[in-house]
MINUPA-731725 format. One record per residue (C-alpha): residue number from 1; x, y, z. Coordinates in steps of 0.05 Angstrom, whole numbers, plus 5000, padded with zeros to 4 digits. Each point is the difference from the previous one (the first is absolute). Example, Ala and Ser with C-alpha at 12.3 -4.5 7.8 and 13.67 -1.06 7.14 Angstrom:
<rs>
{1; {5246; 4910; 5156}};
{2; {5027; 5069; 4987}};
</rs>
This chain:
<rs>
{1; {0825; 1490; 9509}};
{2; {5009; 4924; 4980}};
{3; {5008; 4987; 4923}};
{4; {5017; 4926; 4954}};
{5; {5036; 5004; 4941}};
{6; {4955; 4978; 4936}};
{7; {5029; 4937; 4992}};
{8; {4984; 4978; 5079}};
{9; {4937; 5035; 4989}};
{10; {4982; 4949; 4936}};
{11; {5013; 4944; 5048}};
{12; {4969; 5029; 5063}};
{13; {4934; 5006; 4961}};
{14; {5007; 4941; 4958}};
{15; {4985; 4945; 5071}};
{16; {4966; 5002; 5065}};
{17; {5072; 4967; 5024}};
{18; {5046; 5054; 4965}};
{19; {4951; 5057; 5031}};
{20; {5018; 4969; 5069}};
{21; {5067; 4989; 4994}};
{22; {5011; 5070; 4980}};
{23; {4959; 5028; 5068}};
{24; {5034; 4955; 5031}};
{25; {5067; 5042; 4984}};
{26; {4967; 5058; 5013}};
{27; {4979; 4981; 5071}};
{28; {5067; 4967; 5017}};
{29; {5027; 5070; 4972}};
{30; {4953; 5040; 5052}};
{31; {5009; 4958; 5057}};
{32; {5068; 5022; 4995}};
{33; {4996; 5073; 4994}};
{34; {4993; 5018; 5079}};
{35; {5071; 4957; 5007}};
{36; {5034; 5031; 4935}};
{37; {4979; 5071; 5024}};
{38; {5031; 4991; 5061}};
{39; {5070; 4975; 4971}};
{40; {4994; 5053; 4951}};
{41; {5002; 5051; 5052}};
{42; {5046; 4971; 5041}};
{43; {5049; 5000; 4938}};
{44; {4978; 5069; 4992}};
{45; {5017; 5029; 5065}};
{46; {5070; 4963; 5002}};
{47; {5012; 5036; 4932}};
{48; {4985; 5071; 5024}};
{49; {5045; 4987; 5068}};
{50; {5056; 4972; 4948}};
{51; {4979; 5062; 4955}};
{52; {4995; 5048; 5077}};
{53; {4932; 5026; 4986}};
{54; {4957; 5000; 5062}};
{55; {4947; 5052; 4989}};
{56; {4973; 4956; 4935}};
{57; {4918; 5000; 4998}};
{58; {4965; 4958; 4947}};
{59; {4961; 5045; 4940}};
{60; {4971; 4945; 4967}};
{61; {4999; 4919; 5007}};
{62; {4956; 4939; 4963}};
{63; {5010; 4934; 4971}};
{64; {4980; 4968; 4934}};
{65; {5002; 4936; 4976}};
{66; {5004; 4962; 4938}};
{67; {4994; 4920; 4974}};
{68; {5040; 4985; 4934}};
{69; {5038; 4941; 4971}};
{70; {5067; 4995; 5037}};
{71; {5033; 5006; 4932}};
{72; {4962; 5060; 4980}};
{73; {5020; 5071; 5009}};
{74; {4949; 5049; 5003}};
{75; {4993; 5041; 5061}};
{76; {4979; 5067; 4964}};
{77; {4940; 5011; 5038}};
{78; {5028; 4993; 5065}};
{79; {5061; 5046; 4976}};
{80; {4949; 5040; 4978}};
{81; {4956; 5005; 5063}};
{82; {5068; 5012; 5042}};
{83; {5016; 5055; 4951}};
{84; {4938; 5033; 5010}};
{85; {5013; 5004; 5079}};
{86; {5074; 5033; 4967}};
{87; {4957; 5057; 4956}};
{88; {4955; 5018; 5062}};
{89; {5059; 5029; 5026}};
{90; {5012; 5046; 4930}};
{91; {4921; 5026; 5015}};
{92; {5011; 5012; 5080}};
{93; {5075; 5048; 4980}};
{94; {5007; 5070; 4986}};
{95; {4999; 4994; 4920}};
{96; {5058; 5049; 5007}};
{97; {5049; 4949; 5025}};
{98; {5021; 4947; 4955}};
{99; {4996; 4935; 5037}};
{100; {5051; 4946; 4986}};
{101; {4961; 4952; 5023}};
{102; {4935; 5009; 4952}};
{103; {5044; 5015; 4930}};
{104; {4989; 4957; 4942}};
{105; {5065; 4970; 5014}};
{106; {4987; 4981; 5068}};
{107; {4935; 4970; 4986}};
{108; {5026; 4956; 4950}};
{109; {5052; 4981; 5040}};
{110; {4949; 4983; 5065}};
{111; {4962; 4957; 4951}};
{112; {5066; 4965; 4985}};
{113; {5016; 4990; 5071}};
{114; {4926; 4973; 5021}};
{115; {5000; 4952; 4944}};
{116; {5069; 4969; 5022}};
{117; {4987; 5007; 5078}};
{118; {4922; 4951; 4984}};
{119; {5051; 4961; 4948}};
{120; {5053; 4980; 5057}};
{121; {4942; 4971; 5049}};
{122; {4973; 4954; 4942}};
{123; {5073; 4977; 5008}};
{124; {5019; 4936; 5033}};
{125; {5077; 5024; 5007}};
{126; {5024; 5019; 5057}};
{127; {5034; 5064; 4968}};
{128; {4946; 5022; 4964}};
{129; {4952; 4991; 5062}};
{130; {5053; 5059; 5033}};
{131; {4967; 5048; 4957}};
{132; {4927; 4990; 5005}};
{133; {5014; 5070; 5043}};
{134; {5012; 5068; 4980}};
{135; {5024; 5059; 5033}};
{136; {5007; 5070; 4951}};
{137; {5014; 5076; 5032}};
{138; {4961; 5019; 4940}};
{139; {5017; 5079; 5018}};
{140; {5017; 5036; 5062}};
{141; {4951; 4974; 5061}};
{142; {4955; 4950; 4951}};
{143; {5015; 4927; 5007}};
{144; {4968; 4958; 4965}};
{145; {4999; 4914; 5024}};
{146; {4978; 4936; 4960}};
{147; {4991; 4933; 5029}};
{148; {4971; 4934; 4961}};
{149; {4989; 4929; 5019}};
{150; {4968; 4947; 4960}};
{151; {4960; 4931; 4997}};
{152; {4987; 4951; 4944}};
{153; {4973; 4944; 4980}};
{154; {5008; 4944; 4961}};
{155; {4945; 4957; 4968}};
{156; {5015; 4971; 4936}};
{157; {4929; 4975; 4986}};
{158; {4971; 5068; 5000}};
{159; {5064; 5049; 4983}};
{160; {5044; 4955; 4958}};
{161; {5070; 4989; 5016}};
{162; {5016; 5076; 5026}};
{163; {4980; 5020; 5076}};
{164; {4960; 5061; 5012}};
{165; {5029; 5060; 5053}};
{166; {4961; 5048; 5038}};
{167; {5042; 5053; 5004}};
{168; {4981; 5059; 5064}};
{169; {5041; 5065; 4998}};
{170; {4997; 5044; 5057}};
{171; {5028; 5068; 4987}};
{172; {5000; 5060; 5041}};
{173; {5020; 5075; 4996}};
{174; {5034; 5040; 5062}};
{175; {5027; 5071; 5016}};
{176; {5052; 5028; 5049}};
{177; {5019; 5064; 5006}};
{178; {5071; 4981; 5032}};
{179; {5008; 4972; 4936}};
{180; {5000; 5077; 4968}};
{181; {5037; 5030; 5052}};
{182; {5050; 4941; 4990}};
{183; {5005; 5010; 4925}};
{184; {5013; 5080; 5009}};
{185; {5062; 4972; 5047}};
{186; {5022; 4944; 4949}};
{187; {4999; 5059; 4944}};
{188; {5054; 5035; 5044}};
{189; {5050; 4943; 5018}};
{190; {4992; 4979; 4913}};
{191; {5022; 5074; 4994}};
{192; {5062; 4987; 5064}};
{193; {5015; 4931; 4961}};
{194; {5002; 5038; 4935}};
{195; {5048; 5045; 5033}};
{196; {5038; 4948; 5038}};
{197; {5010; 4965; 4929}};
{198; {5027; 5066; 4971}};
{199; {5048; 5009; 5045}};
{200; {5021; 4928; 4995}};
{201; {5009; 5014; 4921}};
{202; {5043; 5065; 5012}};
{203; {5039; 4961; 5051}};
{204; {5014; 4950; 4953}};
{205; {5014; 5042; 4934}};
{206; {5056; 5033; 5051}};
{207; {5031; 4935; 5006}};
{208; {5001; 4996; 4916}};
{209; {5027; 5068; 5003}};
{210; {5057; 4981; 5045}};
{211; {5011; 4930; 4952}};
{212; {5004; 5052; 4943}};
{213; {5052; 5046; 5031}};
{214; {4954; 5052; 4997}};
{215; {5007; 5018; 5084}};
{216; {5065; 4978; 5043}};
{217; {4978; 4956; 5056}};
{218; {5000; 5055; 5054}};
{219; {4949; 5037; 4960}};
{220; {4961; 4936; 4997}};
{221; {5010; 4982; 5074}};
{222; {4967; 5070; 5019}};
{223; {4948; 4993; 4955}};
{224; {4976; 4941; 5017}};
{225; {5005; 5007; 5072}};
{226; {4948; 5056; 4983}};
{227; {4962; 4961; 4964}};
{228; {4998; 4945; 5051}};
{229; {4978; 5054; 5050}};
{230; {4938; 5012; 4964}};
{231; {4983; 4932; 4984}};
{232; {4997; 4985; 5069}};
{233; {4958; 5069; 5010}};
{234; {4958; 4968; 4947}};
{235; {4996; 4935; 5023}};
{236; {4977; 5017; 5074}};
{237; {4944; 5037; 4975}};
{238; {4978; 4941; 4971}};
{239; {5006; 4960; 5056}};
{240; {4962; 5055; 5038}};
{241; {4937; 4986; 4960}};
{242; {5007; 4924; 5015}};
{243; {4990; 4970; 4933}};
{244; {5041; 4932; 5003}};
{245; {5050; 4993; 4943}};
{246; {4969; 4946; 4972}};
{247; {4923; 5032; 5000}};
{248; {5028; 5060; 4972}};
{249; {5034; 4967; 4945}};
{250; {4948; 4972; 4979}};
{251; {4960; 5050; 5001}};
{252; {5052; 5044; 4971}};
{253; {5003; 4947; 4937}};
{254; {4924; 4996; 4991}};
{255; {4998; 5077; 5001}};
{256; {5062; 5013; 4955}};
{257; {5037; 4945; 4969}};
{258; {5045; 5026; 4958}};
{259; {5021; 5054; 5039}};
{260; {5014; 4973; 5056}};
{261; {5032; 4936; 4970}};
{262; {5038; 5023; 4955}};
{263; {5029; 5051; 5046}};
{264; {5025; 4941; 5042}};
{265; {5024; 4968; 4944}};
{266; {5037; 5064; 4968}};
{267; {5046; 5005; 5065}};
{268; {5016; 4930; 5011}};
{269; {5028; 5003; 4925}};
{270; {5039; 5061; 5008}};
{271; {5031; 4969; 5063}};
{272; {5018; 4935; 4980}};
{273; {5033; 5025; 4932}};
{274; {5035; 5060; 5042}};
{275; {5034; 4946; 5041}};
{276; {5027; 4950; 4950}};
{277; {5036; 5069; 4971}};
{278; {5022; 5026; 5074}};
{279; {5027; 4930; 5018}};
{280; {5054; 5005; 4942}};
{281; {5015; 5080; 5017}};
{282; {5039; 4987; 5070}};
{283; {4995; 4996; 5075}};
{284; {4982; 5074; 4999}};
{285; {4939; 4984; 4989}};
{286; {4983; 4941; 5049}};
{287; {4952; 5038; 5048}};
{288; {4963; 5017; 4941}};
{289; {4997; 4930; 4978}};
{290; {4981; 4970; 5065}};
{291; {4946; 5045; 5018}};
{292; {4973; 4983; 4933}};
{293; {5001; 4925; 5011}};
{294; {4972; 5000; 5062}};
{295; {4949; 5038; 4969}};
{296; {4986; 4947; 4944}};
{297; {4999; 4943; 5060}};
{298; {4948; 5041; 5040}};
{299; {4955; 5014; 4945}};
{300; {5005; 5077; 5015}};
{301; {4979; 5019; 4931}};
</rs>
């Protein structure tokens, strides 16, 4: 599908010369497409080996294209055509599972994202130009890509003092079903994290307790000990499943937030005000007090 905007569409059909300027875009736009379709894959597959999917298959791909003032912004029907590849997916899935990736919400926010990836390649800066490509895990095993490039022209006899861009957005649709098996395994290490955090907390709140007087330190010294024990328990697990730290926090944050943050949070508080009371209370307590700090400088919690 190829559309103009109205106002590029008065012009084109106004002159002979606007008429061929504007298939002139459109051929400089399609003489393209067999070298943009090859760097979009390529940027594709070097996103699922970054992302570890290897068992990806492509569901749906096309292009579209669309010529507009460079100043204008009105890519609906090419969000709209994109969309539409989106809701085939809502017709081809059991209508007993809720799909993430077709709800209201995530079609509105698709249309959002194709509008801004077709925006950044009518860019001429350089920073914008790094998004004219999009990568979204739109739910388990469905990936969905964007890619845009652009041409214009500028002819102020026949368009006035504003260039015209042909804008060509390729988008395509893929499925693994690593990907599923992968999220069933991320689902338990967010529920080990979610432990490992608790633990953290209670460790922590010990620490308080012993600031407060509330436990001598040999009652705190077993204690934690224990409670060091099964972090470590905790933490190996995790490691078993090999999910990095830094993946799995940021999966962990996009999954659960709050939770998770302001678990971390909640303990490094509870520590750091526990020790500016134990450092006034007395050597007695200086194993306490250095196992803490070297906590703090490690980013334990």
């Amino acid at each position: 599908m190829a559309c103009r905007t109205a106002s590029v569409e008065r012009v084109a059909d106004s002159t002979v010369r606007a008429k061929q300027q504007v298939d002139k875009l459109m051929e400089m736009i399609k003489s393209q497409e067999g070298e943009n379709k090859a760097a979009f894959f390529k940027n594709i597959d070097a996103h699922l080996a970054d992302a570890r999917v290897t068992d990806a298959r492509e569901i749906s791909y096309n292009s579209d294209i669309k010529t507009e003032y460079t100043s204008e912004f009105s890519l609906d029907k090419i969000a709209a055509v994109v969309v539409s590849a989106l809701k085939a997916l809502e017709k081809a899935t059991d209508k007993s599972v809720k799909s993430p990736a077709t709800s209201p919400e995530a079609i509105e926010a698709y249309t959002d994202l194709v509008n801004k990836v077709a925006e950044a390649a009518k860019s001429s800066s350089n920073a914008a130009a790094s998004l004219s490509f999009a990568m979204n895990r739109l739910s388990p095993g469905v990936f969905a890509f964007l890619y845009a490039s652009s041409v214009n022209i500028k002819d102020d006899e026949t368009f006035g003092n504003e260039a015209v861009t042909t804008t060509a957005i390729y988008y395509r649709l893929m499925q693994s079903i690593d990907d599923v098996k992968q999220e069933a395994a991320f689902e338990l290490a967010l529920i080990e994290k979610k432990n490992l955090i608790g633990m953290k907390i209670l460790q922590a709140a010990l620490t308080d307790s012993l600031a407060d007087g509330k436990l001598d330190i040999d009652e705190w010294s077993k204690k934690d000990d224990a409670y060091t024990l099964a972090i470590k328990k905790i933490q190996a697990r995790l490691d078993a499943m090999k999910f990095e730290a830094p993946r799995l926090r940021a999966m962990s944050k996009a999954a659960a937030p709050k939770a998770l943050d302001s678990g971390t949070k909640l303990s490094e508080e509870l520590v750091r005000s526990a020790l500016q009371r134990l450092s006034a209370m007395g050597g007695a307590y200086k194993v306490a007090i250095q196992a803490s700090e070297a906590r703090l400088r490690n980013h334990y919690y």
